[in-house]
C-alpha positions as CSV (number, residue, x, y, z in Angstrom):
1,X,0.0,0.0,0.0
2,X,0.9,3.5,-1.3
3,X,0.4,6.1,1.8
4,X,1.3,9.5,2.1
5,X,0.3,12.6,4.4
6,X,1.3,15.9,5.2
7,X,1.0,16.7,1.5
8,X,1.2,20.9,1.1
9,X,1.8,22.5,-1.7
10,X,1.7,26.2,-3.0
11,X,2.2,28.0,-6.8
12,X,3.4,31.4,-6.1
13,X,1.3,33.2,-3.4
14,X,-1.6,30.8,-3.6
15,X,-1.4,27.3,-1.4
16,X,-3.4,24.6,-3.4
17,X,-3.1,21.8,-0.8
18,X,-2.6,21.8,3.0
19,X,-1.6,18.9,4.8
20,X,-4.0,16.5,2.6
21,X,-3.2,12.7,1.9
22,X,-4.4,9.5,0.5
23,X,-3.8,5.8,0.8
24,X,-4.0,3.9,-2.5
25,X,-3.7,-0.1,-2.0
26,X,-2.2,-1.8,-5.2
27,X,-5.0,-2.4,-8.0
28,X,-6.6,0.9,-7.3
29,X,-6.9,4.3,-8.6
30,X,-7.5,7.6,-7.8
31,X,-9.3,10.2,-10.0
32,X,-8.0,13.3,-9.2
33,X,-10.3,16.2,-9.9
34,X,-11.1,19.8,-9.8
35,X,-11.9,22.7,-11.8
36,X,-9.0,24.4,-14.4
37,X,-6.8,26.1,-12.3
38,X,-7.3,24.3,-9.1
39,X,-3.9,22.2,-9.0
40,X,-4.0,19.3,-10.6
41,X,-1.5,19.4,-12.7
42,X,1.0,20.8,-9.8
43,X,-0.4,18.1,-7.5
44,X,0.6,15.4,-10.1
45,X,4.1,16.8,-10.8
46,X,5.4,17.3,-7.0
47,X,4.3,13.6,-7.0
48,X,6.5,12.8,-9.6
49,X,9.7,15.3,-8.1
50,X,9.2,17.8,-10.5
51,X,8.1,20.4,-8.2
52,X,8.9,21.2,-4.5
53,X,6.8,20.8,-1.5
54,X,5.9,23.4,1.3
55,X,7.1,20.5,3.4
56,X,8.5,17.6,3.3
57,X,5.7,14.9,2.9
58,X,5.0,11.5,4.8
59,X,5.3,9.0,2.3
60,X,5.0,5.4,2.5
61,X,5.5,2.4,0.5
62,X,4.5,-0.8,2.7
63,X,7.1,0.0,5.7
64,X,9.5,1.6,3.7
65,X,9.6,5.7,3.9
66,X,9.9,7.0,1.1
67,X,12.3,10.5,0.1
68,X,10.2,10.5,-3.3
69,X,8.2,8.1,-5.3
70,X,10.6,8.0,-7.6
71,X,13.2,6.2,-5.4
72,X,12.4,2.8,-4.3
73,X,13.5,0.0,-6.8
74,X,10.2,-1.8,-6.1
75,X,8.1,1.3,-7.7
76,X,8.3,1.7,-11.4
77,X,6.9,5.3,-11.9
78,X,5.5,6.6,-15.2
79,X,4.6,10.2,-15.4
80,X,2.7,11.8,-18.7
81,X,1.7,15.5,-18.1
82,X,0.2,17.4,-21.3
83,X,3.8,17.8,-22.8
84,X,4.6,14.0,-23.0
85,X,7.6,15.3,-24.8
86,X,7.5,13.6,-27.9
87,X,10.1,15.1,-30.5
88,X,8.3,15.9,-33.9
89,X,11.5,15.0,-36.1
90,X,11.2,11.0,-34.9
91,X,8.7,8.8,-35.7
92,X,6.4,7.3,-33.8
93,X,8.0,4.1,-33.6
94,X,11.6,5.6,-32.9
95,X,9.7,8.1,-30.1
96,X,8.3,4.8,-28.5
97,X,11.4,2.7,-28.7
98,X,13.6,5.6,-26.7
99,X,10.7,6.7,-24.6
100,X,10.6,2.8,-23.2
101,X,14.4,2.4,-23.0
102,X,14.6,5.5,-20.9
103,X,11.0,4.7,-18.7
104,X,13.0,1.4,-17.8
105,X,15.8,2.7,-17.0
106,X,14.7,2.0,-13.4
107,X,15.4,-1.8,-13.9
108,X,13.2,-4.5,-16.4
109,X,13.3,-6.0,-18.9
110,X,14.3,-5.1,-21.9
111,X,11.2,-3.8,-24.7
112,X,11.1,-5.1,-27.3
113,X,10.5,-4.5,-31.3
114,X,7.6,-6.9,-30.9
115,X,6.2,-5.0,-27.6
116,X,6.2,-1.6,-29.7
117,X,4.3,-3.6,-32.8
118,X,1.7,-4.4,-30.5
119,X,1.3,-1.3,-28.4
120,X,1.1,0.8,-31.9
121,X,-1.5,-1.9,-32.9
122,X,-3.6,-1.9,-29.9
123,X,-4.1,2.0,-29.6
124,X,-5.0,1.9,-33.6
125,X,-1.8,4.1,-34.7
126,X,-0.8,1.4,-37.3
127,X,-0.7,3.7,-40.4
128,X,1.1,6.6,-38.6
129,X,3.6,4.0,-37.3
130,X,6.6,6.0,-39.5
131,X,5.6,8.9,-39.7
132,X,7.1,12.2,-37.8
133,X,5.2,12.6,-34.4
134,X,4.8,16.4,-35.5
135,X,2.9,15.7,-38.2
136,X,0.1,13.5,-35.9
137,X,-3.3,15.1,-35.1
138,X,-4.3,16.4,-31.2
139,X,-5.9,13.0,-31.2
140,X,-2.9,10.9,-32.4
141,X,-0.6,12.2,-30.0
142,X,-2.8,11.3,-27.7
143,X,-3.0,7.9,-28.8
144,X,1.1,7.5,-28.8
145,X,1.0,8.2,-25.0
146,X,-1.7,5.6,-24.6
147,X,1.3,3.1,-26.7
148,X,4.1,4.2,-23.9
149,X,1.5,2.8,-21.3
150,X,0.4,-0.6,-23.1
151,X,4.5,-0.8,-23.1
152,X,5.1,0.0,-19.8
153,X,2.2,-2.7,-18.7
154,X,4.6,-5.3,-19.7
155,X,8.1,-3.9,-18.8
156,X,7.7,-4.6,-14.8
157,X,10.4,-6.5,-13.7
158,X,8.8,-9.0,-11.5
159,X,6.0,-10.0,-9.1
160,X,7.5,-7.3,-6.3
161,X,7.4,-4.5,-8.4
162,X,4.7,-2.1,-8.4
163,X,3.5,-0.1,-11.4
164,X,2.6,3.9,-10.8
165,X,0.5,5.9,-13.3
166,X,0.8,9.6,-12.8
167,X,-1.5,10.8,-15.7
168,X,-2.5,14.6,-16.7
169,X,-5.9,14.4,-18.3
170,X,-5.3,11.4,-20.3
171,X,-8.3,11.8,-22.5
172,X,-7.8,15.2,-23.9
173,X,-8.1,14.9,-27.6
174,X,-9.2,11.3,-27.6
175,X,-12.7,10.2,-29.4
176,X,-14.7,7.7,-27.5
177,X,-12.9,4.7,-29.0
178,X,-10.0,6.6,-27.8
179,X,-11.2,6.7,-24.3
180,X,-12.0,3.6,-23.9
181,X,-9.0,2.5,-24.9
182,X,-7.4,4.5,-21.3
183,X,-10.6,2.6,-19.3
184,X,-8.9,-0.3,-20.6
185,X,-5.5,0.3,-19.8
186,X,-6.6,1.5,-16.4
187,X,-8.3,-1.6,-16.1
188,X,-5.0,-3.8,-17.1
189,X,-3.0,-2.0,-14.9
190,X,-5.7,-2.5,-11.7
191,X,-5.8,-6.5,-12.6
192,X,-2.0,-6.6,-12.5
193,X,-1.7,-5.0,-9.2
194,X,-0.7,-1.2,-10.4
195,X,-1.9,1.5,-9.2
196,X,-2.3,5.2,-10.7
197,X,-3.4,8.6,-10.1
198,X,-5.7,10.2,-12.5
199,X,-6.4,13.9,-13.3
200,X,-9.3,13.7,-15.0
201,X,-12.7,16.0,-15.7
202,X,-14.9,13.2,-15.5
203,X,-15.4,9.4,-15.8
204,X,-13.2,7.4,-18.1
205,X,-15.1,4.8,-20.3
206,X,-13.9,1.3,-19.1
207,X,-12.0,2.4,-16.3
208,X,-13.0,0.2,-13.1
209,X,-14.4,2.0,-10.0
210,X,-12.1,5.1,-8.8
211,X,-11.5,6.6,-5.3
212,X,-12.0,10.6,-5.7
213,X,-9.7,12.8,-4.8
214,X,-10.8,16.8,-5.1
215,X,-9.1,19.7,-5.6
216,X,-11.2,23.0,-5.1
217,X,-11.1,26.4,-4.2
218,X,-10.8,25.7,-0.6
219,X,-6.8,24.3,0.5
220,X,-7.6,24.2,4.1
221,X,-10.5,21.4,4.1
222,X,-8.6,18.4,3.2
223,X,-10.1,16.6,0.2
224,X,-12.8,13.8,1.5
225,X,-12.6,10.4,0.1
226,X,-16.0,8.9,-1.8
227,X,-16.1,6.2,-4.4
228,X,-16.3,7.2,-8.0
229,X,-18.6,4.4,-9.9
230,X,-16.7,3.0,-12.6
231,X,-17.7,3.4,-16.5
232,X,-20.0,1.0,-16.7
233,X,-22.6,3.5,-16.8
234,X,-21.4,4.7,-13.7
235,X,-23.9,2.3,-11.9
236,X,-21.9,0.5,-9.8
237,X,-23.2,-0.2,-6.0
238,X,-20.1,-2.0,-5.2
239,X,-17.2,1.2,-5.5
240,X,-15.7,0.8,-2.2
241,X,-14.5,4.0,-0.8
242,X,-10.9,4.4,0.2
243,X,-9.4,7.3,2.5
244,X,-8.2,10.2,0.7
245,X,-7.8,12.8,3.9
């Protein structure tokens, strides 16, 4: 289990989270929401060590206390903000094939040609396999970060190692096929024992059940925790709510 606490962070004068937490078990997720502006974005890249805390946070991997989530061997950490940073000049196939050797830099095994094939496959970017990322549609791009996540599903070392999503908005751009295709991912990574943190501004199609974390206007009331039903209509009784406090 993923636990961390004492979680404060500001962006210039303005604080956008005080002293808030979660605990995320493996094969959850968390949706992280909030309206533009609120600190999702921020939220998601102090997770990932891009930004700086207020303070230094509580965090907590099983017994192990953790500097950054980065840093334990056992936590394989993939991060994909709005600039996935993609370079236009490569093709897709050459993005994804240094893109994986540098996400498993960490420790894994090795991706392979056959991997990339399939991830390109899956996410239906086939006929833009060679051509220059720059010249891909909003949607497109989209699509080739959906490819670094199929590959990343099967680049976990072993049984002991613990895939991390940090994901900005994953479904910008993306048509419903599109979005389904992240519900399914999600969905992968929950039955394989991952576990990821969502920004999102609504449900994603095929995703299981969420736990909800909310940014708002407010940084001094900690976010509450309450399930988010899953996509399957967004119907389902059995979400179990998980503490995000």
């Amino acid at each position: 289990m993923l636990r961390a606490s004492a979680l404060s962070l500001s962006r210039g004068r303005r604080r956008l989270v005080h002293r808030a937490g979660f605990e995320l078990h493996p094969g959850r997720w968390i949706a992280l929401t909030g309206p533009n502006g609120s600190g999702k974005s921020s939220l998601l890249r102090a997770l990932a060590g891009l930004l700086s805390w207020d303070e230094v946070p509580h965090l907590v991997l099983g017994d192990q206390r953790l500097e950054r989530l980065s840093s334990p061997p056992q936590l394989r950490l993939i991060f994909q903000g709005h600039a996935a940073g993609w370079k236009d000049a490569l093709s897709v196939r050459e993005n994804l094939w240094w893109q994986s050797r540098m996400d498993t830099e960490q420790g894994g095994p090795a991706v392979t040609r056959e991997a990339i094939n399939l991830a390109i496959a899956t996410t239906g970017i086939s006929a833009q396999a060679e051509s220059p990322f720059g010249l891909l549609s909003a949607g497109q791009r989209r699509r080739v970060s959906l490819a670094r996540l199929r590959i990343s599903l099967d680049a976990v070392p072993s049984s002991a190692s613990i895939l991390l999503w940090l994901l900005d908005e994953p479904t910008t751009a993306l048509d419903e096929q599109g979005q389904r295709l992240m519900g399914g991912l999600l969905s992968d990574l929950c039955q394989r024992g991952g576990m990821a943190i969502v920004a999102t501004h609504g449900a994603i199609p095929g995703a299981p059940p969420a736990l909800s974390f909310g940014l708002g206007p407010d940084p001094v009331a900690a976010p509450q925790a309450h399930a988010q039903p899953g996509p399957s209509a967004g119907r389902d009784a059995n979400a179990s709510p998980g503490r995000v406090s």
